[in-house]
HTML snippet that shows the backbone in 3Dmol.js (N, CA, C, O; Angstrom):
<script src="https://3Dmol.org/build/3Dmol-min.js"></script>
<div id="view" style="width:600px;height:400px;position:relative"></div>
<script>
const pdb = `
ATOM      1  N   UNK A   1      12.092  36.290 -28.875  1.00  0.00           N
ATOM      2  CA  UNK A   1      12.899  36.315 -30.061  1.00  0.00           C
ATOM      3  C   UNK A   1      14.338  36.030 -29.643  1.00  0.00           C
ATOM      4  O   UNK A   1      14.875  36.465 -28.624  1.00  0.00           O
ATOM      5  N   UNK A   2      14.809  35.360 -30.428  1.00  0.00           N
ATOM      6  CA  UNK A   2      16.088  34.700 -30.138  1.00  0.00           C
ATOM      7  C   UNK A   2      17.114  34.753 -31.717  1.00  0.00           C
ATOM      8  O   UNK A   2      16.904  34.002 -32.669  1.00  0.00           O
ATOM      9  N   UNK A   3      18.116  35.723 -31.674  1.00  0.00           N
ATOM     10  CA  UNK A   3      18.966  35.932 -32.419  1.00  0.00           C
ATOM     11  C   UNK A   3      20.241  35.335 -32.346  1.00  0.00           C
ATOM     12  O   UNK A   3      20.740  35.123 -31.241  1.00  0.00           O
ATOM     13  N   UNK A   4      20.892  35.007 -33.495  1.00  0.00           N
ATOM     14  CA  UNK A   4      22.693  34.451 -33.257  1.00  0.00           C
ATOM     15  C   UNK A   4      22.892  34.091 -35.147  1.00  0.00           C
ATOM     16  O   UNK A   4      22.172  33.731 -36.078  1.00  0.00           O
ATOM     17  N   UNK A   5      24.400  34.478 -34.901  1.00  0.00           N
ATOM     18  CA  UNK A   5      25.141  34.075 -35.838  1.00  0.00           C
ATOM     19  C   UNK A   5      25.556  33.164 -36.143  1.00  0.00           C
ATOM     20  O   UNK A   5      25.938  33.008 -37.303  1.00  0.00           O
ATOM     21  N   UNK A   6      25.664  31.991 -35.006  1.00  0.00           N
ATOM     22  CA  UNK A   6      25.895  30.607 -34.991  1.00  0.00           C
ATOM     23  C   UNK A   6      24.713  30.098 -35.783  1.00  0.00           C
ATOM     24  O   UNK A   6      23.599  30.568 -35.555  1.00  0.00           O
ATOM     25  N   UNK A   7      24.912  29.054 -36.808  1.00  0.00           N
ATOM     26  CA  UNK A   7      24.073  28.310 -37.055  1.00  0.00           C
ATOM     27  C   UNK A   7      23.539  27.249 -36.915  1.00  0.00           C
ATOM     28  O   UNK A   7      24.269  26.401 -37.429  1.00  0.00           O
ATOM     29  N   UNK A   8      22.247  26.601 -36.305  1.00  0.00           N
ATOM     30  CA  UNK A   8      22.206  25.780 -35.683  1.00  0.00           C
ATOM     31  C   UNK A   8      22.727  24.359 -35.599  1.00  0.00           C
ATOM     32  O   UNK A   8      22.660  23.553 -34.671  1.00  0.00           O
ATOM     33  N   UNK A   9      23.267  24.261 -36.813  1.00  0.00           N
ATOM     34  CA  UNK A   9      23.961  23.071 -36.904  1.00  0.00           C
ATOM     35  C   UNK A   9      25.197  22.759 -36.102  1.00  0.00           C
ATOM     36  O   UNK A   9      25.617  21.615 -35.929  1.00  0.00           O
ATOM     37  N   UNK A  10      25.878  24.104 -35.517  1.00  0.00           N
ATOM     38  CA  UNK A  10      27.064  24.194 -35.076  1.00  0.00           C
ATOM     39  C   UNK A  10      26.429  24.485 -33.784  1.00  0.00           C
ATOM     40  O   UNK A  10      27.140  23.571 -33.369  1.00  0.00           O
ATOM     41  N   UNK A  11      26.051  24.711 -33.179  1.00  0.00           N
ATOM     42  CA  UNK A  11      25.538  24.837 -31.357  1.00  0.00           C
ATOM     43  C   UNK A  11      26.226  23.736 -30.705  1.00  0.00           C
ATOM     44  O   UNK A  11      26.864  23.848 -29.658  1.00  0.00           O
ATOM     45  N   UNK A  12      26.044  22.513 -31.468  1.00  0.00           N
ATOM     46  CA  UNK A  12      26.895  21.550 -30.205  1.00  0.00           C
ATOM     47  C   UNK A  12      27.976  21.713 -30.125  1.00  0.00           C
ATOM     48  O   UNK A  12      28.531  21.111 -29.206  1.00  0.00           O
ATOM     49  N   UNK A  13      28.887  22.652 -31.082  1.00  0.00           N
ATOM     50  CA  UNK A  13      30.405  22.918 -30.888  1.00  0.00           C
ATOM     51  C   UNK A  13      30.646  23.982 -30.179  1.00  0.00           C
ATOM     52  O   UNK A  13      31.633  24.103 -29.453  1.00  0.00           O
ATOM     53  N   UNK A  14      29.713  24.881 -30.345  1.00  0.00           N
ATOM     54  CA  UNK A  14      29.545  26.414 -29.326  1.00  0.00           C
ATOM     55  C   UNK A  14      29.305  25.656 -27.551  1.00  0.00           C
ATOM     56  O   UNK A  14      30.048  25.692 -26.570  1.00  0.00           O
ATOM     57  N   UNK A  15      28.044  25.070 -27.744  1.00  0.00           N
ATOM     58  CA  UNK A  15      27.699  24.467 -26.201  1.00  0.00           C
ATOM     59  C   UNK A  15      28.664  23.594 -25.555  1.00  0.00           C
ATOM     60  O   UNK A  15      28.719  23.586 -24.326  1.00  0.00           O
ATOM     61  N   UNK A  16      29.448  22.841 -26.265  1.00  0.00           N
ATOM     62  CA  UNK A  16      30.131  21.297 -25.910  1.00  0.00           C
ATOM     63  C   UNK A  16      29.347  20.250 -25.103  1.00  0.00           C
ATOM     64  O   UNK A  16      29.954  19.552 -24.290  1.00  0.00           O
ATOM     65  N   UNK A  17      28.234  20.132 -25.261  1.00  0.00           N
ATOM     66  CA  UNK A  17      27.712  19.038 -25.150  1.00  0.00           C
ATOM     67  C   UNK A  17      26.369  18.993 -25.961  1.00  0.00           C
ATOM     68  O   UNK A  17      25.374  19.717 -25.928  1.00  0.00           O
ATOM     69  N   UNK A  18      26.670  17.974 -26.644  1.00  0.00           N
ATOM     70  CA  UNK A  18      25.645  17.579 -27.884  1.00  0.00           C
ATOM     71  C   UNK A  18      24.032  17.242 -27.323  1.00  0.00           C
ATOM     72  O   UNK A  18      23.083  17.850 -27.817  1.00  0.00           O
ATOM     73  N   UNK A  19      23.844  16.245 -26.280  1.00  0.00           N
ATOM     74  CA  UNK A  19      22.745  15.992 -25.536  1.00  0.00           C
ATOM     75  C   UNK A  19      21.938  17.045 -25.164  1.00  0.00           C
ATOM     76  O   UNK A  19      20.740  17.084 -25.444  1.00  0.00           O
ATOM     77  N   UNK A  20      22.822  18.341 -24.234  1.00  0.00           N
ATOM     78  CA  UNK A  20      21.988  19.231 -23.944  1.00  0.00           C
ATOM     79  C   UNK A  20      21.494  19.796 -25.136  1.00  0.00           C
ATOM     80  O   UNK A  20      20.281  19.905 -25.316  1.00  0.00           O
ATOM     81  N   UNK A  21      22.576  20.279 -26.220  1.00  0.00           N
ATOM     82  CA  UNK A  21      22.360  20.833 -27.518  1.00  0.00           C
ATOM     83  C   UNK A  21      20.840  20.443 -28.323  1.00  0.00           C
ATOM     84  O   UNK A  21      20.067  21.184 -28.929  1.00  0.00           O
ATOM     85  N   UNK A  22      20.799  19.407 -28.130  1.00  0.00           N
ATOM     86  CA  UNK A  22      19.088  18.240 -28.877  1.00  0.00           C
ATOM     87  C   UNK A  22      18.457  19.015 -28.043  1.00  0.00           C
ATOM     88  O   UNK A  22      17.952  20.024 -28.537  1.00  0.00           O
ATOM     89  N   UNK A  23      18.337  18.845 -26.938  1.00  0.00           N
ATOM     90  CA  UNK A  23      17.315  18.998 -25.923  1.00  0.00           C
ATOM     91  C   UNK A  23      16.826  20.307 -25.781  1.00  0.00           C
ATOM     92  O   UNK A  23      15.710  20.706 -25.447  1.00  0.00           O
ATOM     93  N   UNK A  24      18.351  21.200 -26.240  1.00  0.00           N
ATOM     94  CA  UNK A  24      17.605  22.477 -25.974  1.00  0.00           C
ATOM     95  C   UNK A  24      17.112  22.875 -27.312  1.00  0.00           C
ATOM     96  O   UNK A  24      16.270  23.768 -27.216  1.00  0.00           O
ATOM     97  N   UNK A  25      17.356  22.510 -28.520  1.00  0.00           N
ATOM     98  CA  UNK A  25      17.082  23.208 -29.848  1.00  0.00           C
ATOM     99  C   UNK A  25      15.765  22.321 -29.896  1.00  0.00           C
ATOM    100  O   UNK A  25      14.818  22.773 -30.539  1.00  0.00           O
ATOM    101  N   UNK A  26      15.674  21.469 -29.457  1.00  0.00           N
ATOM    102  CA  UNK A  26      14.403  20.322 -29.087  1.00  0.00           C
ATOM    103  C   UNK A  26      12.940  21.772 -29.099  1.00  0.00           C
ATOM    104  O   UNK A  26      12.084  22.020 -29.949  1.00  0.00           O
ATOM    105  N   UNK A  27      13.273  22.484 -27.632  1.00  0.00           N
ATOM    106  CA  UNK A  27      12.343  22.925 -26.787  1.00  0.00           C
ATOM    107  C   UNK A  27      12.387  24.548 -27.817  1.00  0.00           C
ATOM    108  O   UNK A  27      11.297  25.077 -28.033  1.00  0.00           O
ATOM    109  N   UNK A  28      13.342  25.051 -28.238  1.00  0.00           N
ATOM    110  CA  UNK A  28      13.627  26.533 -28.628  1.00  0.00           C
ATOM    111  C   UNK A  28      12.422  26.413 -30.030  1.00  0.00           C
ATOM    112  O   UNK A  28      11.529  27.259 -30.075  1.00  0.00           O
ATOM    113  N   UNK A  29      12.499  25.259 -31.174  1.00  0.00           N
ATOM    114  CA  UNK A  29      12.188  25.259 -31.985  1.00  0.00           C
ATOM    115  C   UNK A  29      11.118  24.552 -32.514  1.00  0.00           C
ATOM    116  O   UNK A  29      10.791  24.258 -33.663  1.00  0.00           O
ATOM    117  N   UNK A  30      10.512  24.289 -31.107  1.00  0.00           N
ATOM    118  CA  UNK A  30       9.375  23.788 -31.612  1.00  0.00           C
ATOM    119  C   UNK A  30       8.169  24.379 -31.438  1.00  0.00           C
ATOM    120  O   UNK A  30       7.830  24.241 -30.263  1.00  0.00           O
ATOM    121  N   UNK A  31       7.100  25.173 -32.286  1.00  0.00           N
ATOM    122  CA  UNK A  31       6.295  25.749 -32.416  1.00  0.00           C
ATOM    123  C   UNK A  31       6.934  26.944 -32.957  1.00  0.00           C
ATOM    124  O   UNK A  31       6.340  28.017 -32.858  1.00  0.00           O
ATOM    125  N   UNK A  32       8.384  26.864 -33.665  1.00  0.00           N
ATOM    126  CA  UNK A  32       8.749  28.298 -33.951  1.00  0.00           C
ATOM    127  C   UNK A  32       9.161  28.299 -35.358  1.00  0.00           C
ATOM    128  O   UNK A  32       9.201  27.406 -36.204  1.00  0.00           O
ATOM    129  N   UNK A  33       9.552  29.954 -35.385  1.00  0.00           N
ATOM    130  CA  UNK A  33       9.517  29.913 -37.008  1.00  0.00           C
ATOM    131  C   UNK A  33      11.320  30.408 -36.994  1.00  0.00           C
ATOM    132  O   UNK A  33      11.767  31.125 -36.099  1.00  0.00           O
ATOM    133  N   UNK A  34      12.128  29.905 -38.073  1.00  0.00           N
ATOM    134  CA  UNK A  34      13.237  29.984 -38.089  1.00  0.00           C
ATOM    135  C   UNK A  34      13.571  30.285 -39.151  1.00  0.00           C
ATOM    136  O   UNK A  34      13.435  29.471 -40.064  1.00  0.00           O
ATOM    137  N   UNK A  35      14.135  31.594 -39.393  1.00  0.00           N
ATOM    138  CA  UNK A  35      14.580  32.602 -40.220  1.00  0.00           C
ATOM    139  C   UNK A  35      15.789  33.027 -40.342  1.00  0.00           C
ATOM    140  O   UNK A  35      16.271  33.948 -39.682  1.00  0.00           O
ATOM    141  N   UNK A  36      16.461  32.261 -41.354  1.00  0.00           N
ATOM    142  CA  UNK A  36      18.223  32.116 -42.202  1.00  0.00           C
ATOM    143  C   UNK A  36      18.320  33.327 -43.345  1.00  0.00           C
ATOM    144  O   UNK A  36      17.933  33.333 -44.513  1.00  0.00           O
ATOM    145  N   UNK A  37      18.894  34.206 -42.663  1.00  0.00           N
ATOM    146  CA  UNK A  37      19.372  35.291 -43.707  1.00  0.00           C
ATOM    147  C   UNK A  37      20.612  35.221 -44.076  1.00  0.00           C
ATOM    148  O   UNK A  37      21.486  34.938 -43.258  1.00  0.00           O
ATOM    149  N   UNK A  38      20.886  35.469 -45.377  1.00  0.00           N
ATOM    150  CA  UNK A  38      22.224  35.160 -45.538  1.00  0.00           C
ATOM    151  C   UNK A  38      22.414  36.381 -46.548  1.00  0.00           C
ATOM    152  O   UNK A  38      21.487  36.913 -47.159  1.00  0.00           O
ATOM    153  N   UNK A  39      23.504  36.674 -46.612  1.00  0.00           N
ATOM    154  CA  UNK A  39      24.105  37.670 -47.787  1.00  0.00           C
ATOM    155  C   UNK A  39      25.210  38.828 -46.629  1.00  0.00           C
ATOM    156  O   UNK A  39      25.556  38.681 -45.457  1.00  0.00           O
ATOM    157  N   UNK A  40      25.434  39.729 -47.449  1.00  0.00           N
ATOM    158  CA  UNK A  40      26.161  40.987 -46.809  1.00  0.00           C
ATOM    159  C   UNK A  40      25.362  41.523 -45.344  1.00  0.00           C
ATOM    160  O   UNK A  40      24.178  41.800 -45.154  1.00  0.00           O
ATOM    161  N   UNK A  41      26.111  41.532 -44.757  1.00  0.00           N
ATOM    162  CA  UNK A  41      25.843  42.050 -43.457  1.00  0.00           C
ATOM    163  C   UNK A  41      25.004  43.712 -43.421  1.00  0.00           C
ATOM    164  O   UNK A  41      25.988  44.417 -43.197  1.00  0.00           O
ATOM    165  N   UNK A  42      23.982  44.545 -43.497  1.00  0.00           N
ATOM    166  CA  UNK A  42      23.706  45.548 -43.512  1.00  0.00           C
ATOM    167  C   UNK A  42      24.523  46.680 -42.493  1.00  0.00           C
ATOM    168  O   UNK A  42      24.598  47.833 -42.918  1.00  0.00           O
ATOM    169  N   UNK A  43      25.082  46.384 -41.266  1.00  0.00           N
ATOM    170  CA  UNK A  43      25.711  47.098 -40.369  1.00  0.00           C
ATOM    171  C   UNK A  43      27.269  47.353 -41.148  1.00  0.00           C
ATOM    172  O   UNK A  43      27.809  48.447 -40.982  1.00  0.00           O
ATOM    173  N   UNK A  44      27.932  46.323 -41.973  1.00  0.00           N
ATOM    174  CA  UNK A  44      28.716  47.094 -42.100  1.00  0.00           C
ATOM    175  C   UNK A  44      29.087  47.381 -44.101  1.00  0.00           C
ATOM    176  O   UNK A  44      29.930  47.090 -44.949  1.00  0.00           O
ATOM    177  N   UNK A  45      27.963  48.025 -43.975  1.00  0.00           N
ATOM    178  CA  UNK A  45      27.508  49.250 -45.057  1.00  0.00           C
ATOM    179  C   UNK A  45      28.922  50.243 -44.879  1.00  0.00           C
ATOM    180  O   UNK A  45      30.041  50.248 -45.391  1.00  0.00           O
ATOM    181  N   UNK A  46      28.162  51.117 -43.795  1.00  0.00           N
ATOM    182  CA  UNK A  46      28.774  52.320 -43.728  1.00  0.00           C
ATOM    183  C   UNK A  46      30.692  51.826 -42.870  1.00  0.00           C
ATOM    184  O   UNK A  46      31.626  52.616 -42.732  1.00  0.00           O
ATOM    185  N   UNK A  47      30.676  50.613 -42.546  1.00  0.00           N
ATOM    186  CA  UNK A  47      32.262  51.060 -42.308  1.00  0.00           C
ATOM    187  C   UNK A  47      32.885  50.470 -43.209  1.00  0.00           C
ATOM    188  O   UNK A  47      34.079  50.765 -43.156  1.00  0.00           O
ATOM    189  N   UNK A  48      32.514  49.403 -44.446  1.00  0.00           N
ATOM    190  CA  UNK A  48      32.937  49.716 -45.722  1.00  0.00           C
ATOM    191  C   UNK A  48      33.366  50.952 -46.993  1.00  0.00           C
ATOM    192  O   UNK A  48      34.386  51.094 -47.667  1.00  0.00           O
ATOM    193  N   UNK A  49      31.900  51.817 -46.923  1.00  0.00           N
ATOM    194  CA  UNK A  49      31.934  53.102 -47.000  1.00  0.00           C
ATOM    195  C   UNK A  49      33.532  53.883 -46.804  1.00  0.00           C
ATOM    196  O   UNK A  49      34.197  54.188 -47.793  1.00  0.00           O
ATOM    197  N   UNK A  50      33.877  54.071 -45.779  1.00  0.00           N
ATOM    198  CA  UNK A  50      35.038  54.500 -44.836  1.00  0.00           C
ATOM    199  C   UNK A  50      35.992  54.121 -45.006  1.00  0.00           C
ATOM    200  O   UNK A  50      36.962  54.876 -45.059  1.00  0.00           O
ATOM    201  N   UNK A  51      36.119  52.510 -45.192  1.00  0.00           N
ATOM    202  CA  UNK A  51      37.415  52.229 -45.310  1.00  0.00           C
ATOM    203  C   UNK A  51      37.544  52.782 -46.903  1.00  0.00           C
ATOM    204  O   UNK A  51      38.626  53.198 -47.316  1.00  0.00           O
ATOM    205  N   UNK A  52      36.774  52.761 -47.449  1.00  0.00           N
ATOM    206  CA  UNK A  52      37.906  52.897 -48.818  1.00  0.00           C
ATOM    207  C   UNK A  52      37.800  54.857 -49.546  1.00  0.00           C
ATOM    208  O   UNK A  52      37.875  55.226 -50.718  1.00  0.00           O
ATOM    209  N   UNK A  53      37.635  55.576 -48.451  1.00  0.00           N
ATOM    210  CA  UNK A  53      37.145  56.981 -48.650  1.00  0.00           C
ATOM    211  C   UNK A  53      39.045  57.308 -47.790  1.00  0.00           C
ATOM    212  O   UNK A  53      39.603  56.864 -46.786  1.00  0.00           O
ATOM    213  N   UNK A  54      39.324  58.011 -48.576  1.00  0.00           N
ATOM    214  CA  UNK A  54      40.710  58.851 -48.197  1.00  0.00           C
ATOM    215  C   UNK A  54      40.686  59.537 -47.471  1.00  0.00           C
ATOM    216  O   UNK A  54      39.656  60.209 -47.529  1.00  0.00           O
ATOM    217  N   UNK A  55      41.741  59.962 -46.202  1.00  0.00           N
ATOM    218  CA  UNK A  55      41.467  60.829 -45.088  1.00  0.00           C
ATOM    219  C   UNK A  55      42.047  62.443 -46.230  1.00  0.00           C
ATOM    220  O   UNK A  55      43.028  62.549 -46.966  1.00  0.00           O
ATOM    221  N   UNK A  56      41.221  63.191 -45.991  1.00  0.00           N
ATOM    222  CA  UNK A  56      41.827  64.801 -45.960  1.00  0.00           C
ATOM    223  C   UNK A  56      43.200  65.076 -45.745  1.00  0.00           C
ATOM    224  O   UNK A  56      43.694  64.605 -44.720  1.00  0.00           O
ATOM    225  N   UNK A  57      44.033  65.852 -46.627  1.00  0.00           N
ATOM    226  CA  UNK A  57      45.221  65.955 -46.080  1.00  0.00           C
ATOM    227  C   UNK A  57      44.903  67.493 -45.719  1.00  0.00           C
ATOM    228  O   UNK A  57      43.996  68.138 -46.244  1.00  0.00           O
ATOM    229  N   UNK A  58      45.943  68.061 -44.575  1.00  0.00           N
ATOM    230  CA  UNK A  58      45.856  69.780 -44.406  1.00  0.00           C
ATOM    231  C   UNK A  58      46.583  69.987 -44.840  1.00  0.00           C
ATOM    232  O   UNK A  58      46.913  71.166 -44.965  1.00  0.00           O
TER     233      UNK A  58
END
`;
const viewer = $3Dmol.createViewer("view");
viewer.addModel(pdb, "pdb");
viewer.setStyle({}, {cartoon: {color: "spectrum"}});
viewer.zoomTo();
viewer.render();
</script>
């Protein structure tokens, strides 16, 4: 299993070289299943939560 935020369209700008980029998304994605989630991030739930909750005064 192979996770990232980059989307594959953009790898040759992450990698800087486009050739290897084919070659390797070539070999990663073939026989595989590729799964694009998109929306609100679930991790930051709770530090949304937080930011907008007021600190206690003493």
């Amino acid at each position: 299993m192979i996770t990232t935020n980059i989307p594959l369209s953009q790898w040759s700008e992450f990698l800087q070289d486009k050739k290897l980029t084919n070659a390797l998304l070539d070999r990663l994605v073939h026989h595989s299943k590729v799964i694009s989630i998109t929306g609100k991030s679930y991790r930051m739930k709770d530090y949304s939560e937080k930011k907008t909750k007021t600190p206690k005064s003493k």
